[in-house]
N, C-alpha and C positions, 0 to 999 in steps of 0.2 A: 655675709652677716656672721659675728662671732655667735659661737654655739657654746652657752654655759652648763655646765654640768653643777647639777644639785646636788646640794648637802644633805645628809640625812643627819639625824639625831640618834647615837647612840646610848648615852647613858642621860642621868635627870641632875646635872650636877648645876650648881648658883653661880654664878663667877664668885663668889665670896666661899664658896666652898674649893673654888678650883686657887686661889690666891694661898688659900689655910693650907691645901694639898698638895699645892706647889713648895709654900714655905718649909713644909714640916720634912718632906721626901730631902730638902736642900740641907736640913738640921738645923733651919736658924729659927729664934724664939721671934716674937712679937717685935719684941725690943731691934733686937739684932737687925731686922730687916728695915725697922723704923732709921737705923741710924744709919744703915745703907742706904737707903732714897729719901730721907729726910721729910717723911712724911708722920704724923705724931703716931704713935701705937694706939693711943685711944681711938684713934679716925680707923688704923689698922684693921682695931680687932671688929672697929664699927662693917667696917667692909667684909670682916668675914663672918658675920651674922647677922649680914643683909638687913642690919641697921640704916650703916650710910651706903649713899648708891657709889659703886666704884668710879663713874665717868670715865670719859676717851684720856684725860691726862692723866687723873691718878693712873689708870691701867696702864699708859707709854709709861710711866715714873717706874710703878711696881714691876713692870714686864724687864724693864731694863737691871735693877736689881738683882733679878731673880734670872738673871739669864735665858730670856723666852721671848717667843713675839709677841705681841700684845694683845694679838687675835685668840691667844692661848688662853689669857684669863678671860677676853670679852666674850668669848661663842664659847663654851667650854662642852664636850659634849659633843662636839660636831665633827664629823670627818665627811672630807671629801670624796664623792664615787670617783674612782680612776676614770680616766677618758678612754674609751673603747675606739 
């Protein structure tokens, strides 16, 4: 039987906060990233204040953009305990 090891939560961050945090650390504006994954900025900025709900395809769409796995913007906050 496979043996999973649990995630803990370290910080309190929104996927919409981790999208902004990501964006901003990369240097690119609303716009910028809008015209990278071709998703509108008004939807953008909606996602980064948990306006609109990001969903599993926006996050594959913005993850690939932004150079990240997607698990990055969806569980944001999480790290994995090493396997002992």
């Amino acid at each position: 039987m496979r043996k999973f090891i649990p995630a803990k939560k370290r910080v309190d961050v929104t996927p919409g906060e981790s999208v902004r945090i990501i964006r901003e650390l990369q240097g690119l504006t609303q716009t910028q990233l809008s015209e990278e994954c071709g998703i509108p900025q008004t939807t953008i900025s909606g996602i980064e204040t948990g306006r609109v709900n990001l969903g599993v395809e926006r996050a594959k769409t913005l993850a690939t953009a932004l150079h990240v796995h997607p698990a990055v913007l969806v569980f944001p906050g999480w790290q994995l305990e090493s396997a002992a």
